[in-house]
C-alpha positions in Angstrom: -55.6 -4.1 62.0 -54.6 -5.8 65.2 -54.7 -5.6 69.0 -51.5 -3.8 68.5 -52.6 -1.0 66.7 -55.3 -0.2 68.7 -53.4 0.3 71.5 -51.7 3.8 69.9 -55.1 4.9 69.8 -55.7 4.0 73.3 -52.9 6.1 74.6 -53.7 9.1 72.6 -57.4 9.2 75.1 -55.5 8.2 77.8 -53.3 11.9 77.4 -56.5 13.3 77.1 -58.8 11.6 79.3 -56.8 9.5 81.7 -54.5 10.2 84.8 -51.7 11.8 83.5 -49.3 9.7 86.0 -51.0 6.2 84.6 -50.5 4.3 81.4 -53.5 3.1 79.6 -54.7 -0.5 80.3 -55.5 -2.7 77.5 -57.1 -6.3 77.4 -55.9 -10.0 77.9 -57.0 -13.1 77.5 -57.6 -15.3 74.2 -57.3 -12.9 71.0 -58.7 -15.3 69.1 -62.3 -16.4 68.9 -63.0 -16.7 73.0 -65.4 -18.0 74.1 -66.3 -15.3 76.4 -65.2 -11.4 76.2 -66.0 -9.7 79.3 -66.1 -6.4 78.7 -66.1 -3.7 82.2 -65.9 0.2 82.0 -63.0 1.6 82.9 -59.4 0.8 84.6 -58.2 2.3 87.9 -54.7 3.0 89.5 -55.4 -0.3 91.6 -54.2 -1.9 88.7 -50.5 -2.1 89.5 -50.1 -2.9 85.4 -51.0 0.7 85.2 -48.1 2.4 86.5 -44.9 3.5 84.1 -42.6 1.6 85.8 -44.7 -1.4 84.9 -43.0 -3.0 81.8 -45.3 -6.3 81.3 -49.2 -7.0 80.4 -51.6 -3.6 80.3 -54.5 -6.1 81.0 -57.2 -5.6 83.1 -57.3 -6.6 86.8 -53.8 -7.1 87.5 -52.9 -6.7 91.5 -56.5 -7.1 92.4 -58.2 -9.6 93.4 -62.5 -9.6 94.0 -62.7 -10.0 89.5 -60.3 -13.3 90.1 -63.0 -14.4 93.1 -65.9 -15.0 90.3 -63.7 -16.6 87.7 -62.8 -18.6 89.9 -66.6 -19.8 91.1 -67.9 -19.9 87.1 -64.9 -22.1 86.7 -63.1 -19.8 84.5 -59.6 -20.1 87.0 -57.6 -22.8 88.3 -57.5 -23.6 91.8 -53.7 -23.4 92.3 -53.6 -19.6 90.3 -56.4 -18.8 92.4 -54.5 -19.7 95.8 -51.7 -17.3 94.4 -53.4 -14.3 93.8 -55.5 -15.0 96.8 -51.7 -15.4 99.0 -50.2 -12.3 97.9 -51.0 -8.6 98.2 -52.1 -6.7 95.0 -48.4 -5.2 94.9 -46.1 -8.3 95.2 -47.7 -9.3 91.4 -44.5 -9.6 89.3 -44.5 -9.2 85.8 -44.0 -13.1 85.1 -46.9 -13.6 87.4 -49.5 -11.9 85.6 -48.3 -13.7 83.0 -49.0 -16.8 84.5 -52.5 -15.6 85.2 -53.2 -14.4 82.2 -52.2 -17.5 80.7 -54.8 -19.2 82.7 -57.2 -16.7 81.3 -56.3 -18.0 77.9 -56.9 -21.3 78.9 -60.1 -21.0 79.4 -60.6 -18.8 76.6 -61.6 -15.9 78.0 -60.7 -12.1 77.0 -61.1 -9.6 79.3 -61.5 -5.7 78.5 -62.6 -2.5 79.5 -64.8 0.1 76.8 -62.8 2.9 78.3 -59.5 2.3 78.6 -58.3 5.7 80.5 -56.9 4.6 83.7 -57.9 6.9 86.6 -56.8 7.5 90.2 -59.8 5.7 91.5 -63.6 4.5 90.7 -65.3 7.6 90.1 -67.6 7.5 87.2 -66.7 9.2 83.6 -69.0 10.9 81.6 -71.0 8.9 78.9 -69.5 11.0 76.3 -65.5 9.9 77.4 -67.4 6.0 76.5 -68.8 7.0 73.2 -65.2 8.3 72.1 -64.1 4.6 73.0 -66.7 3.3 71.7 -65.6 2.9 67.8 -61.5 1.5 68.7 -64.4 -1.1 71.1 -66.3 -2.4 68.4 -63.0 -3.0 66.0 -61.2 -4.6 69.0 -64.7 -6.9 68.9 -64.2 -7.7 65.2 -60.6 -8.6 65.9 -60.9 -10.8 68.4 -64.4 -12.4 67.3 -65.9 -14.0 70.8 -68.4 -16.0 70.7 -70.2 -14.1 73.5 -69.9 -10.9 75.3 -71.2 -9.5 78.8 -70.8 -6.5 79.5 -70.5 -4.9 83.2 -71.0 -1.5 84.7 -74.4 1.0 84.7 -72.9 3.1 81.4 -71.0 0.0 79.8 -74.6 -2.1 78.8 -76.6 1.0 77.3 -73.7 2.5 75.2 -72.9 -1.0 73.8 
């Protein structure tokens, strides 16, 4: 199985749990053995990779910019891609520019996810039991991309993991 595949499943709980206006957001980084996976809860409508129009990356983050703020101080972000996202507003992010980021992200081997990937409006918190649906297509996305370490964010992410 591959990234790919999962993503399929992802969409079918985004019908049923997610926005219905919003696509799913994924992951990003390095696939492939990172060195870190950062794993947060959930995606919101901030995430300008989560409208339809949007034909690019479904990674995490994309348009905002307090997550690129810590990379960026643990070293996990180049100065110059930093001073972009930190120039523009959340909505001028172009397709070719998260690519750009994202690339960074791999460069410093680094994968970025949520356990829930059902994009919603805003913040609000999700009930444990929308996680533990997730939480199976989380652990063979794991096994797929094999990092080396994981932290996990978020008050429900840490116990359900």
């Amino acid at each position: 199985m591959k990234l790919k595949d999962l993503a399929k499943e992802y969409d079918k709980l985004q019908k049923k749990y997610g926005a219905k206006e919003l696509d799913s957001i994924y992951n990003g980084g390095c696939a492939i053995n990172p060195e870190i996976c950062f794993v947060f809860m959930n995606p919101t409508g901030r995430n300008i990779a989560s409208s339809k129009e949007w034909k690019g990356l479904k990674a995490p983050w994309i348009g905002t910019k307090n997550i690129w703020d810590l990379f960026f101080k643990i070293n996990l972000l180049d100065n110059d891609i930093y001073e972009k996202i930190r120039a523009i507003k959340g909505s001028e992010w172009t397709e070719e520019f998260a690519e750009e980021v994202y690339d960074n992200v791999k460069k410093h081997k680094y994968f970025i996810t949520n356990l829930g990937k059902c994009t919603q409006i805003d913040a609000r918190e999700l009930p444990n039991s929308i996680y533990k649906e997730y939480l199976e297509l989380f652990k063979q996305e794991i096994n797929i991309v094999k990092p080396k370490v994981i932290i996990l964010f978020g008050n429900q992410v840490s116990p359900l993991c």
